[in-house]
C-alpha positions as CSV (number, residue, x, y, z in Angstrom):
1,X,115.2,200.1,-24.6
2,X,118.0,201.1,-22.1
3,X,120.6,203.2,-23.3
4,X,123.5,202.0,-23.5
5,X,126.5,203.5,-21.9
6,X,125.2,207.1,-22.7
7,X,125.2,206.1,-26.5
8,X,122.3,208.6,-28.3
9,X,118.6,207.4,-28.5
10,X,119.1,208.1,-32.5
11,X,121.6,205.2,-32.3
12,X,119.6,202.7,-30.4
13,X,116.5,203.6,-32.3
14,X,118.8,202.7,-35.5
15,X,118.1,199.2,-37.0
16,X,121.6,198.9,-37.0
17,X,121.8,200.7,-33.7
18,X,119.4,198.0,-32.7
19,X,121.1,194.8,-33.9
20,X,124.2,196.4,-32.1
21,X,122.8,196.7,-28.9
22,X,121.6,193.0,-28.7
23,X,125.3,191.8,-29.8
24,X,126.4,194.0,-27.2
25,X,124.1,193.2,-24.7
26,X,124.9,189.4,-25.2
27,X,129.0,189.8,-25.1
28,X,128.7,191.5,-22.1
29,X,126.5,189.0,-20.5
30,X,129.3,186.3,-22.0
31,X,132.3,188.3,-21.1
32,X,133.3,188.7,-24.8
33,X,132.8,191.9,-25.5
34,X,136.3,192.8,-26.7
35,X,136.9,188.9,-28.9
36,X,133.5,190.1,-30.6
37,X,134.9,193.8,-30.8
38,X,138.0,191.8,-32.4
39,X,135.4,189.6,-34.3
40,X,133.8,192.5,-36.0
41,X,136.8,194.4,-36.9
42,X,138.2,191.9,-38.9
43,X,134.9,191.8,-40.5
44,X,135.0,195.3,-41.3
45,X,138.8,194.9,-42.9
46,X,137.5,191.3,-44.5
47,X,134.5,193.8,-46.2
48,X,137.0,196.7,-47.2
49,X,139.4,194.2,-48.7
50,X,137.0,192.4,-50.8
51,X,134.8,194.0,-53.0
52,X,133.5,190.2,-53.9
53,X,132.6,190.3,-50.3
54,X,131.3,193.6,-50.6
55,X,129.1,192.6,-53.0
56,X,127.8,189.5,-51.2
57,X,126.3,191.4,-48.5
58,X,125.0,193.9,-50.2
59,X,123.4,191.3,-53.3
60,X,119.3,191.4,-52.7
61,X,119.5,188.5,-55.1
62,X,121.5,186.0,-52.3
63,X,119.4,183.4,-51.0
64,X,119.3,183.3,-47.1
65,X,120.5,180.0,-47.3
66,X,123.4,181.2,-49.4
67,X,123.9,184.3,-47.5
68,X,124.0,182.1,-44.3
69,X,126.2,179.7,-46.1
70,X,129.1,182.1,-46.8
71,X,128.9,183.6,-43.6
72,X,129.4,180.3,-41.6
73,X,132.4,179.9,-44.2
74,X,133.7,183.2,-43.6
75,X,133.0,182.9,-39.8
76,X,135.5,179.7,-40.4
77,X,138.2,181.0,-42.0
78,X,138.4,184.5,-39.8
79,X,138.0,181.7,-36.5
80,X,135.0,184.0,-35.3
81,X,133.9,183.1,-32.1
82,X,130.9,181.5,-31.5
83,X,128.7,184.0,-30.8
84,X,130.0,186.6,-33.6
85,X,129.2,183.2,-36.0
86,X,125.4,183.2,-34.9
87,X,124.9,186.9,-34.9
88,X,126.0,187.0,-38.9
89,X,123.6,184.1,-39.3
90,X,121.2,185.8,-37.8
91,X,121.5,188.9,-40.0
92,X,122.0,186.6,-43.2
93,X,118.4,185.1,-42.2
94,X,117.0,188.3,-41.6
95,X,118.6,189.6,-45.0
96,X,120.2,192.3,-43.1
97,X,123.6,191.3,-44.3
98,X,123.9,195.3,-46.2
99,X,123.5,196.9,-42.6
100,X,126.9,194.7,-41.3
101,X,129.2,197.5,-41.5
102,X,127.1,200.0,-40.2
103,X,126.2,197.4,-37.2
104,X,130.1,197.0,-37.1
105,X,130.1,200.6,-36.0
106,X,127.6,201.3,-33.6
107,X,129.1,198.2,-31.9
108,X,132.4,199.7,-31.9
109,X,130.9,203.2,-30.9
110,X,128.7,201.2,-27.8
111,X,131.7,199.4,-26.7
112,X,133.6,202.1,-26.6
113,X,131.1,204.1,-24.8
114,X,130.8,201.5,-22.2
115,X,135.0,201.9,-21.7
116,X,134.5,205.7,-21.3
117,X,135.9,206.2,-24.7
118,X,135.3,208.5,-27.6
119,X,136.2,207.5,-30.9
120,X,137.9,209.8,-33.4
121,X,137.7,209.6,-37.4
122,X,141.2,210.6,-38.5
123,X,141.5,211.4,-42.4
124,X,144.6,212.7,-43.7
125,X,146.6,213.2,-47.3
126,X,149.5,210.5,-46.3
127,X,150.0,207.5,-43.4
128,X,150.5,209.0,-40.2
129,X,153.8,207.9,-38.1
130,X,153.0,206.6,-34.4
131,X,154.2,209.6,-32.8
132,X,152.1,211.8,-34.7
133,X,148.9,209.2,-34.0
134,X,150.1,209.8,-30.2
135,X,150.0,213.2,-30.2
136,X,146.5,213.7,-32.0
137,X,145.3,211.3,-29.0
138,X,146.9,213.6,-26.2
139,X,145.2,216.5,-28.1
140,X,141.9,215.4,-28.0
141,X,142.3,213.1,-24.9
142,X,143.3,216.8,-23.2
143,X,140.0,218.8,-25.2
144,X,137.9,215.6,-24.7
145,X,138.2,214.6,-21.1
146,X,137.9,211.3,-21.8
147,X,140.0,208.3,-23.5
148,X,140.3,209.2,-27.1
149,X,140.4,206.1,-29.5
150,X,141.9,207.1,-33.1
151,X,140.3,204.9,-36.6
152,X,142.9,206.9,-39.0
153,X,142.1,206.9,-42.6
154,X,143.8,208.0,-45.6
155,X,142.1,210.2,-48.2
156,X,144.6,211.9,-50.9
157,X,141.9,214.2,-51.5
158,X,142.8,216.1,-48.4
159,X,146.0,217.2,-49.8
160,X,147.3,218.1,-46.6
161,X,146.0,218.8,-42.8
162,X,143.7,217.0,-41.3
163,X,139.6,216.3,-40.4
164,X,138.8,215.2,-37.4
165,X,135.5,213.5,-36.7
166,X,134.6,212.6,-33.1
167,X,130.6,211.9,-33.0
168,X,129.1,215.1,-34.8
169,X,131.8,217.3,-34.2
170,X,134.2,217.7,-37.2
171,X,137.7,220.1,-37.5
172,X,138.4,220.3,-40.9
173,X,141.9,221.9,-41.3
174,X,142.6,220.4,-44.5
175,X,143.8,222.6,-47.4
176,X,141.1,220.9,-49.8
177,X,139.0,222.8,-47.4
178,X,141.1,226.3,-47.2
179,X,141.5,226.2,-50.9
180,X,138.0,225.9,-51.2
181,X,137.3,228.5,-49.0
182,X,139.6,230.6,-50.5
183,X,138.0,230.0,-54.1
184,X,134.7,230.9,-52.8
185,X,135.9,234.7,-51.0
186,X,137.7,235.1,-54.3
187,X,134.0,234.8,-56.1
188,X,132.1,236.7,-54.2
């Protein structure tokens, strides 16, 4: 299998990795890479927002006819495009409805890597303002070299600070993590 933009072997080898790739490779033969980009993230927000839906996909007990039936309805009411309709059919029929949010991401992570782009994982305590989400982009725009897209999350674990994920690399400044740390020199 050709790799993808650049994306790691351990991705395409994936199953999800591998589902990913065919979408992918169909968009771009369609020219609808970003409408199915589009497509899947409302999935992914559809999936967060619903534990019902949640639970659907992730139910060994669903037929594939029903599995395949509240797809097609949920393909309806999100006004999927056509292809991103048959590709959840596809993984209803093959029961691989559980892996959709993981294939939601490697398809994110592929297009993106076809764009030149990185994606980072922002988690932080509170909502961060637009110029602060600007500035974290310039930052690791100017220490990536390449187009830097942010997926911000919101954790109030973190207390404060921030973790930054881009692929395997993660900067953890969060005081979670320096109280932590500063628990474990007090120990020892």
């Amino acid at each position: 299998m050709e790799n993808s933009g650049g994306i790691s072997a351990s991705l395409s080898a994936s199953l999800q990795g591998r589902y990913a790739s065919a979408l992918f490779e169909l968009a771009a033969e369609k020219k609808a890479v970003s409408k199915v980009e589009s497509d899947l993230e409302a999935l992914r927000q559809a999936i967060l927002a619903s534990p019902e839906l949640a639970a659907l996909i992730r139910n060994p007990r669903v037929t594939r006819q029903a599995a395949g039936q509240a797809m097609a309805a949920l393909g309806k009411a999100l006004k999927l495009d056509a292809l991103t309709g048959k590709f959840l059919g596809v993984l209803a029929d093959n029961r691989r409805l559980a892996a959709l949010p993981e294939v939601v991401a490697a398809f994110a992570a592929i297009a993106a890597a076809s764009r030149g782009e990185v994606t980072a994982q922002v988690t932080s305590a509170h909502p961060l303002s637009d110029a602060q989400l600007k500035a974290i982009v310039a930052k690791l725009k100017a220490s990536e070299g390449k187009d830097v897209k942010v997926s911000a999350n919101v954790d109030p674990e973190v207390l404060g600070g921030l973790i930054v994920r881009i692929g395997s690399k993660q900067i953890d400044s969060s005081i979670r993590t320096r109280l932590n740390t500063l628990a474990q020199a007090m120990k020892g």
